[in-house]
LUMFI-16950 format. One record per residue (C-alpha): residue number from 1; residue in three letters; x, y, z. Coordinates in steps of 0.5 Angstrom, whole numbers, always signed. Layout:
BEGIN
<r><num>NUM</num><residuo>Ala</residuo><u>X</u><v>Y</v><w>Z</w></r>
...
% end
This chain:
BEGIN
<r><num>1</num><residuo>Unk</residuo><u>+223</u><v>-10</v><w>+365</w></r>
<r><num>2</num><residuo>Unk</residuo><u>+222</u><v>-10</v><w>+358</w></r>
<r><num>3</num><residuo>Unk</residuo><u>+228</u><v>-7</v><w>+354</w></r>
<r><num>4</num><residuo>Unk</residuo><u>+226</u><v>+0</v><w>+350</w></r>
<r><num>5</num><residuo>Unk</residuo><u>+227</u><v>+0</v><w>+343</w></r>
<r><num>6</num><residuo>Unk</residuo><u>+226</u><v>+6</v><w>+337</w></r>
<r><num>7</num><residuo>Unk</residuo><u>+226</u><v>+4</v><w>+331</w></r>
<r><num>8</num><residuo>Unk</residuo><u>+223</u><v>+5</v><w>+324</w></r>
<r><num>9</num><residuo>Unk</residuo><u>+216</u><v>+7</v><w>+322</w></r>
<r><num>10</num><residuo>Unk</residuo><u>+213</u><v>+6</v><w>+316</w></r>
<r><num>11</num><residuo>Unk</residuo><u>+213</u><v>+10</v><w>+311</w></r>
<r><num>12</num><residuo>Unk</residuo><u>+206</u><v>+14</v><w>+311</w></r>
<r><num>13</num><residuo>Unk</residuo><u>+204</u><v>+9</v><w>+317</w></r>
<r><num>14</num><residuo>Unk</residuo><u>+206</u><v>+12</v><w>+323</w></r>
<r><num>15</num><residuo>Unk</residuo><u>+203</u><v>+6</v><w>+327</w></r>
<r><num>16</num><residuo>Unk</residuo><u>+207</u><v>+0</v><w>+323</w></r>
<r><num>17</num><residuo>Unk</residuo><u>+213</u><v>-3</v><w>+324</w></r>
<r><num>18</num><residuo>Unk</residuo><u>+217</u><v>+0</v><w>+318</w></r>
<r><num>19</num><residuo>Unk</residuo><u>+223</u><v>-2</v><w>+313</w></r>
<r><num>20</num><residuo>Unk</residuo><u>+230</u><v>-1</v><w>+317</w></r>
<r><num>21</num><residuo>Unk</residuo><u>+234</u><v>-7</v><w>+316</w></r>
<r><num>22</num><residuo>Unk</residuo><u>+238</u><v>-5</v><w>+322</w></r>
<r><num>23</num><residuo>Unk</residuo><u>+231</u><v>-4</v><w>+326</w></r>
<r><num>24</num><residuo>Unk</residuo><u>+230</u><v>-11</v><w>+324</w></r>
<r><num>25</num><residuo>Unk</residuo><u>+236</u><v>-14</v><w>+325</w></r>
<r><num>26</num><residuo>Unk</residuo><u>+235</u><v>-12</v><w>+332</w></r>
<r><num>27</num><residuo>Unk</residuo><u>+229</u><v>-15</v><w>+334</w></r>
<r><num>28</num><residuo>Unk</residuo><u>+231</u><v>-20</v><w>+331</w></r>
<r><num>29</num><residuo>Unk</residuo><u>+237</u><v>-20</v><w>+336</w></r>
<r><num>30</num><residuo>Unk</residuo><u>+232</u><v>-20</v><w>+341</w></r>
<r><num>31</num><residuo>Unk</residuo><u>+227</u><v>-24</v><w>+339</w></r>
<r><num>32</num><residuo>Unk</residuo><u>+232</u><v>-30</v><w>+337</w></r>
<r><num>33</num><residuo>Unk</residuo><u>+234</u><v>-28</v><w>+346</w></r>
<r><num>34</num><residuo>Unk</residuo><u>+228</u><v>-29</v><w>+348</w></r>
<r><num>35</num><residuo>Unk</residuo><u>+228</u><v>-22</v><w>+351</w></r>
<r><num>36</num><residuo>Unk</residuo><u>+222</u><v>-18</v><w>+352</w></r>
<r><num>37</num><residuo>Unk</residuo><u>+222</u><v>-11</v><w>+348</w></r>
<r><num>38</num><residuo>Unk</residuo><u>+217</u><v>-6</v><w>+347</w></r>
<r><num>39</num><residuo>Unk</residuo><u>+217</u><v>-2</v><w>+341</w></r>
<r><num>40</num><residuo>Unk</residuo><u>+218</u><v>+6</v><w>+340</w></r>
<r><num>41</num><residuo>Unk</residuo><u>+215</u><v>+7</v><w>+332</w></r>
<r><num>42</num><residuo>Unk</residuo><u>+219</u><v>+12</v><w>+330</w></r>
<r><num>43</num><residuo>Unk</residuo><u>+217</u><v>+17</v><w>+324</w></r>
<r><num>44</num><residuo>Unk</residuo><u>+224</u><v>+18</v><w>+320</w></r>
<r><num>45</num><residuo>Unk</residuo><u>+221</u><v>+25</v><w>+317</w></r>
<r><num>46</num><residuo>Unk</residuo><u>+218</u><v>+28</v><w>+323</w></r>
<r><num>47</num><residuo>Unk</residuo><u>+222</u><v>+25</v><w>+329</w></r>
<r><num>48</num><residuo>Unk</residuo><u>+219</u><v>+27</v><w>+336</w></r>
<r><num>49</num><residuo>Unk</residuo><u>+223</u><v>+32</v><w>+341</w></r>
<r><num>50</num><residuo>Unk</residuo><u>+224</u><v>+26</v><w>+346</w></r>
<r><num>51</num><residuo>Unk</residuo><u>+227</u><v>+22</v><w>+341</w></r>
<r><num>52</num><residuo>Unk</residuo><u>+232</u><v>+27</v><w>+338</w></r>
<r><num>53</num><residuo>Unk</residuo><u>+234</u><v>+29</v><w>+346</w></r>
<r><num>54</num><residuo>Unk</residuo><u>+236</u><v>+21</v><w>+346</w></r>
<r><num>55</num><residuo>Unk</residuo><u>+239</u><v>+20</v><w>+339</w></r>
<r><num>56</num><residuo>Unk</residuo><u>+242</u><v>+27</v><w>+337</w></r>
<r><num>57</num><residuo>Unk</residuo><u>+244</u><v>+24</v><w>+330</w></r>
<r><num>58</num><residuo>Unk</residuo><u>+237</u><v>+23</v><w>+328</w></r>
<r><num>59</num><residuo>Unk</residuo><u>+238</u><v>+14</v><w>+328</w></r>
<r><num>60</num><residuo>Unk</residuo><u>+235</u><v>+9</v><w>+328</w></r>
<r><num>61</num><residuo>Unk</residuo><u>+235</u><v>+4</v><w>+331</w></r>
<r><num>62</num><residuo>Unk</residuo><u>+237</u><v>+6</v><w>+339</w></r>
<r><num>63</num><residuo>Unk</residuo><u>+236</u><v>+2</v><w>+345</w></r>
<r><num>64</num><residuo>Unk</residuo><u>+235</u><v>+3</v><w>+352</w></r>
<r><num>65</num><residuo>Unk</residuo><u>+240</u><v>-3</v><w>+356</w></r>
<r><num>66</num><residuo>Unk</residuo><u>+241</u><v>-3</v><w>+364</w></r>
<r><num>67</num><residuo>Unk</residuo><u>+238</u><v>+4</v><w>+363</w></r>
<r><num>68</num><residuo>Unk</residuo><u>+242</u><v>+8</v><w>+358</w></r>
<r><num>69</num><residuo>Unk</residuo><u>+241</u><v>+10</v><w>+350</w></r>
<r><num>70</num><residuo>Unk</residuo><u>+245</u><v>+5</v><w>+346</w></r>
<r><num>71</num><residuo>Unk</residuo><u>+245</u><v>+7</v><w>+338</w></r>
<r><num>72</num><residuo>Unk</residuo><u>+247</u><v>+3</v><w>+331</w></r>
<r><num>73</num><residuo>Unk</residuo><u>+246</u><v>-4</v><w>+331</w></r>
<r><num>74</num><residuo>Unk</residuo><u>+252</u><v>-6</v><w>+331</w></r>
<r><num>75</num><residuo>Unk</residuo><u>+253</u><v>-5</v><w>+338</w></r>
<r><num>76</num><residuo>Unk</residuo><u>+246</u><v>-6</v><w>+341</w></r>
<r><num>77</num><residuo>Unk</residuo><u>+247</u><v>-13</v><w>+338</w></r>
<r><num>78</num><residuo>Unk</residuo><u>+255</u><v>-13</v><w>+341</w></r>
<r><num>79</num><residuo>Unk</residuo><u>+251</u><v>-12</v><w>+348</w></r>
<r><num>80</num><residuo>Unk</residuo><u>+246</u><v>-16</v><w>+348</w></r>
<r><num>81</num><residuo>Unk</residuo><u>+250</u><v>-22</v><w>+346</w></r>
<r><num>82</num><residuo>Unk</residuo><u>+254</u><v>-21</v><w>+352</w></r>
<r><num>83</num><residuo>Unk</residuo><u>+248</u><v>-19</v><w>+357</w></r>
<r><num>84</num><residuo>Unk</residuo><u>+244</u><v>-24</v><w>+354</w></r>
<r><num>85</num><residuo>Unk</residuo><u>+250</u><v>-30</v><w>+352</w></r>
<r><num>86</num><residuo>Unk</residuo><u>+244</u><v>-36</v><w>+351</w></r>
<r><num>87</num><residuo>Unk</residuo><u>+242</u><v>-38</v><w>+347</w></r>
<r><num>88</num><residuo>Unk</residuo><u>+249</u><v>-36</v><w>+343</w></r>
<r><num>89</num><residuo>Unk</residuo><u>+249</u><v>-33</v><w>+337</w></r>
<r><num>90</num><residuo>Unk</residuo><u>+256</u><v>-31</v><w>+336</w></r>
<r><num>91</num><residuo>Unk</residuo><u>+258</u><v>-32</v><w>+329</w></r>
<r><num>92</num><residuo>Unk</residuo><u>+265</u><v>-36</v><w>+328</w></r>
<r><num>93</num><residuo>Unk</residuo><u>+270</u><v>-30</v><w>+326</w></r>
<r><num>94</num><residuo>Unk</residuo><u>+272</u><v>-33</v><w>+319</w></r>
<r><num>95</num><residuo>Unk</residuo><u>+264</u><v>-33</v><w>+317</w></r>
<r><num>96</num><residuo>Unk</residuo><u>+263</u><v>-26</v><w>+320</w></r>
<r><num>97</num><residuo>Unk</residuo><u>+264</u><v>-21</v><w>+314</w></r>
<r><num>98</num><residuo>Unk</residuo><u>+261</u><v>-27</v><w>+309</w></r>
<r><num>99</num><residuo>Unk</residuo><u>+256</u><v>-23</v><w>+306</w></r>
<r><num>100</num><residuo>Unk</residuo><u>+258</u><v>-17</v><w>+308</w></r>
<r><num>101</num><residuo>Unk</residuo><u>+259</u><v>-13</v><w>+302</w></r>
<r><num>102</num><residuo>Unk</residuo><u>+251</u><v>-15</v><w>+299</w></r>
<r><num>103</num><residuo>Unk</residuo><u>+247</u><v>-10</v><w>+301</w></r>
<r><num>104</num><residuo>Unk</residuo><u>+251</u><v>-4</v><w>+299</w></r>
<r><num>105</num><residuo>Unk</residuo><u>+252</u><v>-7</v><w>+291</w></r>
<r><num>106</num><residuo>Unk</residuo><u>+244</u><v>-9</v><w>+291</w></r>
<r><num>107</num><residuo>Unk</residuo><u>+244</u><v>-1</v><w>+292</w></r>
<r><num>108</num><residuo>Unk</residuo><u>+248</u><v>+1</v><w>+287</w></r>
<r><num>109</num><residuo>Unk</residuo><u>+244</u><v>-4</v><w>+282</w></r>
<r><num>110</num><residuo>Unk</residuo><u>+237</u><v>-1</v><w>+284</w></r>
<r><num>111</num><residuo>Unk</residuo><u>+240</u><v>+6</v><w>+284</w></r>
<r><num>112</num><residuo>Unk</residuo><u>+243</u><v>+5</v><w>+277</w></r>
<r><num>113</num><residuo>Unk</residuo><u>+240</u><v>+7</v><w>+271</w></r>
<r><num>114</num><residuo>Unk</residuo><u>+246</u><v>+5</v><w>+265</w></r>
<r><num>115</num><residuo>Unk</residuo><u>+245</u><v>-2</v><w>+265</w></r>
<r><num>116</num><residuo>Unk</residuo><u>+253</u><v>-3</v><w>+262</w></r>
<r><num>117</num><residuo>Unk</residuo><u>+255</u><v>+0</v><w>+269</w></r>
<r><num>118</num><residuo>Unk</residuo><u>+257</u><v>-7</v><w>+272</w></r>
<r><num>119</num><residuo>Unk</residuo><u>+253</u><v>-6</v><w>+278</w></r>
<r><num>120</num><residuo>Unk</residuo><u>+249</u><v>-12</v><w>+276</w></r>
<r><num>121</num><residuo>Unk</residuo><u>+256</u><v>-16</v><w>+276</w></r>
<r><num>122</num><residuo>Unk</residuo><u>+258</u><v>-13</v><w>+282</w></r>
<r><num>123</num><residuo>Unk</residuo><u>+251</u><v>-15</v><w>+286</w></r>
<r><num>124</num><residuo>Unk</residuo><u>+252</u><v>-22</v><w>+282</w></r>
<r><num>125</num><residuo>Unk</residuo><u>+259</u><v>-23</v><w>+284</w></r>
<r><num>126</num><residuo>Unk</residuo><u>+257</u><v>-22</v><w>+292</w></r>
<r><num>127</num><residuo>Unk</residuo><u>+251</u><v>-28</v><w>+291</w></r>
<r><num>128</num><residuo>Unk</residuo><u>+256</u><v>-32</v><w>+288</w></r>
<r><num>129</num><residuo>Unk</residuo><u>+262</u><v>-31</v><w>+293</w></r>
<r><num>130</num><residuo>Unk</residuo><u>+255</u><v>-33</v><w>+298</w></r>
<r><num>131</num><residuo>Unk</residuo><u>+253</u><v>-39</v><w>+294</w></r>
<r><num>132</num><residuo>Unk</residuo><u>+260</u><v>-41</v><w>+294</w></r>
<r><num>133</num><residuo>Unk</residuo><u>+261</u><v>-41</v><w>+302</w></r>
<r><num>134</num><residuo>Unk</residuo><u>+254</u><v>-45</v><w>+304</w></r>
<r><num>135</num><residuo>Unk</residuo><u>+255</u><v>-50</v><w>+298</w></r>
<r><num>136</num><residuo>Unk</residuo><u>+262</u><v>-51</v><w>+302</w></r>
<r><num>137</num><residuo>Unk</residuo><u>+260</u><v>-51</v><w>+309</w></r>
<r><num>138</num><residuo>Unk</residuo><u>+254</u><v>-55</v><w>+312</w></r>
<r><num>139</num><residuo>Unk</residuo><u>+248</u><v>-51</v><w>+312</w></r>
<r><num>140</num><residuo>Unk</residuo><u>+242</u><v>-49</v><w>+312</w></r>
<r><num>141</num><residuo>Unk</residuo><u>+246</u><v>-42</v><w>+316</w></r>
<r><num>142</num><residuo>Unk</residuo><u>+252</u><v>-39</v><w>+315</w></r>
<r><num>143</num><residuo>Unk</residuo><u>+256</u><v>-43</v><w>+320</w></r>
<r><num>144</num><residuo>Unk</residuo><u>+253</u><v>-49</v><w>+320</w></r>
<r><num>145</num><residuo>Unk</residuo><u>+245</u><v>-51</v><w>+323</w></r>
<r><num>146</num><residuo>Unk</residuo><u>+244</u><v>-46</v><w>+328</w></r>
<r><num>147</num><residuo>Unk</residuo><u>+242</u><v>-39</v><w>+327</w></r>
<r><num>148</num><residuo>Unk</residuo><u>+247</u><v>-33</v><w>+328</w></r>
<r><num>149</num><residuo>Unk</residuo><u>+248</u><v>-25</v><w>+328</w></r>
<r><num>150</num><residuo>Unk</residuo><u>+252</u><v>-26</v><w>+321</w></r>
<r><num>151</num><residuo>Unk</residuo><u>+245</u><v>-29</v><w>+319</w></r>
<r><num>152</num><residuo>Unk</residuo><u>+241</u><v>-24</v><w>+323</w></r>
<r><num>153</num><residuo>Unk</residuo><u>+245</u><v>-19</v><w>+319</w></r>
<r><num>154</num><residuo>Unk</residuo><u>+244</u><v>-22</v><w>+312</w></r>
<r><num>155</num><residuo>Unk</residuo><u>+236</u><v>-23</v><w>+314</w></r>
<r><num>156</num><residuo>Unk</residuo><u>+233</u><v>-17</v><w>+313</w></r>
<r><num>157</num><residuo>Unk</residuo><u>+238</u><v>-14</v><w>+307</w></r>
<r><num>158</num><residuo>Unk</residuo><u>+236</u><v>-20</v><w>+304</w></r>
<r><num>159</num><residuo>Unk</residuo><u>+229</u><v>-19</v><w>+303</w></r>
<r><num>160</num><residuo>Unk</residuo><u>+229</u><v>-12</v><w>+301</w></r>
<r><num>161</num><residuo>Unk</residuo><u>+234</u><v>-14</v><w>+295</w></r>
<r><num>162</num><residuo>Unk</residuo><u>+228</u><v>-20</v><w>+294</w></r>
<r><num>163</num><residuo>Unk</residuo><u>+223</u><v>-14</v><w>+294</w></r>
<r><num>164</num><residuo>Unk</residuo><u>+226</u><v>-9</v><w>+291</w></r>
<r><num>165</num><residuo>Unk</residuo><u>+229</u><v>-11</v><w>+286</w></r>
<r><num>166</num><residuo>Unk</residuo><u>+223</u><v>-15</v><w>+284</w></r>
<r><num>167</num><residuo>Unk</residuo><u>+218</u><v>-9</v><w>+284</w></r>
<r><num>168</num><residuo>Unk</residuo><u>+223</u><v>-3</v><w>+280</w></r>
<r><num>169</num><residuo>Unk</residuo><u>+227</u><v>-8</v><w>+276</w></r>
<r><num>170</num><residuo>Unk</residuo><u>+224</u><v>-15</v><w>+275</w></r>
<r><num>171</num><residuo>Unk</residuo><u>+230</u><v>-18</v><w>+278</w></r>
<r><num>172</num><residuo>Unk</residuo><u>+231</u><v>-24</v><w>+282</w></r>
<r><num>173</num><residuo>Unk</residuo><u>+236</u><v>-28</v><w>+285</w></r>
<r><num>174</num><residuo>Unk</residuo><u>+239</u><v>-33</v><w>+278</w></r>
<r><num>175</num><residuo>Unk</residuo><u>+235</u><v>-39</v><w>+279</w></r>
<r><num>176</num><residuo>Unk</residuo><u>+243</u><v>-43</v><w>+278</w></r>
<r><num>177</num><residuo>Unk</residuo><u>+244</u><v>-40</v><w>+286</w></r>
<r><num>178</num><residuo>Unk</residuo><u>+240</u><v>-45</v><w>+289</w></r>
<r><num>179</num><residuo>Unk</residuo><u>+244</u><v>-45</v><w>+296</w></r>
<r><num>180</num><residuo>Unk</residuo><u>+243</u><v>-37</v><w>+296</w></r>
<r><num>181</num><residuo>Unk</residuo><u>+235</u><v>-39</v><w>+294</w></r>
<r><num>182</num><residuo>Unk</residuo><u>+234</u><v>-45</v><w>+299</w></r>
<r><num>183</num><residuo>Unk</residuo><u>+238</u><v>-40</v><w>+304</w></r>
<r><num>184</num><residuo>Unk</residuo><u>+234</u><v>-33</v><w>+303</w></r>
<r><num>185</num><residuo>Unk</residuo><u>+227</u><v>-39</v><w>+303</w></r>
<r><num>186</num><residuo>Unk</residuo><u>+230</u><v>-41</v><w>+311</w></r>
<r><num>187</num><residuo>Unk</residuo><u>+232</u><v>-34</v><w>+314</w></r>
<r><num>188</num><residuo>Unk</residuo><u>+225</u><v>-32</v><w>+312</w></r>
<r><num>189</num><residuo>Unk</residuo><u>+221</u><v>-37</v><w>+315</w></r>
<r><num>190</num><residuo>Unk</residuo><u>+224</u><v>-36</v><w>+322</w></r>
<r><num>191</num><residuo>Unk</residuo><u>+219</u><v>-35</v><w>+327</w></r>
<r><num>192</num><residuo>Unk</residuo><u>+224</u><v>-29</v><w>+328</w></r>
<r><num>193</num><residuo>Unk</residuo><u>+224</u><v>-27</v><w>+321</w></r>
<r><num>194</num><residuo>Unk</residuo><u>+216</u><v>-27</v><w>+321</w></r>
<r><num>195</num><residuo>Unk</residuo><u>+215</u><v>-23</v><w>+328</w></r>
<r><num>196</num><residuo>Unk</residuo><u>+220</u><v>-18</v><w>+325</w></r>
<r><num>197</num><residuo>Unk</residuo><u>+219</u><v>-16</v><w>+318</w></r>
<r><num>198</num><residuo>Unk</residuo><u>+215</u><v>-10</v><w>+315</w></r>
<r><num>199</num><residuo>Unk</residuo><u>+210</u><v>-10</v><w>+310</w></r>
<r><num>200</num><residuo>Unk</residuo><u>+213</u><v>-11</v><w>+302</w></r>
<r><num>201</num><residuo>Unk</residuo><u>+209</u><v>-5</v><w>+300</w></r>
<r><num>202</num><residuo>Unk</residuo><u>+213</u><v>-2</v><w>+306</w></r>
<r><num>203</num><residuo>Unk</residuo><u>+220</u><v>-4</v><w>+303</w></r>
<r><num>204</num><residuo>Unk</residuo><u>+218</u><v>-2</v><w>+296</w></r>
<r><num>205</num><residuo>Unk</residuo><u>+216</u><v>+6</v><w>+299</w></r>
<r><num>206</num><residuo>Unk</residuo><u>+222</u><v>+6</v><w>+303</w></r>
<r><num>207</num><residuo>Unk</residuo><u>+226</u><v>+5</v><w>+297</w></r>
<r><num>208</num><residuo>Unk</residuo><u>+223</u><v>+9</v><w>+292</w></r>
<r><num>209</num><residuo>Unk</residuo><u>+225</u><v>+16</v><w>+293</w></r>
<r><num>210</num><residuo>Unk</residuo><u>+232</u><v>+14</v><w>+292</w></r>
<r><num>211</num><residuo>Unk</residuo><u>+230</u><v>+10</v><w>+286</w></r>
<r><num>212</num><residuo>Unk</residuo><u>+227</u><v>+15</v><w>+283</w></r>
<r><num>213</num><residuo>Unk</residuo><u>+229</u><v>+22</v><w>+286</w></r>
% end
């Protein structure tokens, strides 16, 4: 029986997976398991009765395993390691926070209007620190050849800093970073990544009433 999993719409369209990276770092989770899942799309402004009665927080993603409502992606994909353990995606507990504070500086950077702020540094001091790891370790993923749930995290936080700070600020990822490029190149190219991301027009919309409120 497929596992049931409510995650992001799109933006003005309700039937397309939306831009959560959390949403996404699910399925991907699942996809790279190889665990048959069905889709709930759920419309963050006008959440269903049904949805709320299972997720009073209002959350997305939520997943139902061994018949009870999971919430946050962080313990869905904790379950999922241990309900599904092959293929492994356990990620080595020195290389788990690599990374780990990249989506919360690219946010404060998109959402900055003072260029003299220091977000932008911020932001460039997190990739460096990533680009300073895989150029040290054998890649192309964080701990090595193989995919894991650091990367997996990683993934969709990547694509929205690509996209949205290339569609409000022309900003990209500084060519000198070559391992952090060739990194993004190789997470975005996994089949997984592909099945699972949204649209970049849905990306751009998701981020544009915190860009501009």
């Amino acid at each position: 029986m497929a596992l049931e999993i409510c995650v992001k719409a799109a933006v003005g369209a309700p039937d397309v997976l939306g831009d959560c990276p959390f949403s996404q770092r699910s399925l991907l989770t699942l996809e790279e398991k190889k665990v048959p899942y069905k889709i709930h799309l759920i419309n963050v402004s006008d959440k269903p009765k049904w949805f709320l009665d299972i997720s009073p927080a209002g959350k997305v993603p939520v997943a139902k395993i061994d018949d009870k409502w999971v919430s946050d992606s962080d313990i869905i994909v904790g379950i999922l390691e241990e309900k599904y353990p092959e293929p492994s995606l356990k990620t080595p507990p020195e290389f788990a926070s690599v990374g780990s504070n990249i989506f919360s500086t690219f946010g404060t950077f998109l959402k900055s209007k003072d260029s003299n702020d220091g977000s932008e540094k911020a932001l460039l001091d997190e990739l460096e620190a990533l680009e300073s790891h895989l150029k040290s370790h054998d890649g192309p993923f964080i701990a090595g050849e193989k995919v894991s749930a650091v990367d997996l995290s990683l993934a969709p936080k990547l694509y929205h800093l690509k996209v949205a700070l290339g569609h409000f600020k022309s900003w990209s990822v500084p060519e000198t970073l070559t391992h952090v490029r060739d990194y993004m190149k190789a997470l975005f190219a996994l089949d997984s990544f592909e099945k699972t991301k949204t649209e970049e027009k849905y990306v751009i919309a998701g981020w544009a009433p915190k860009v501009n409120p």
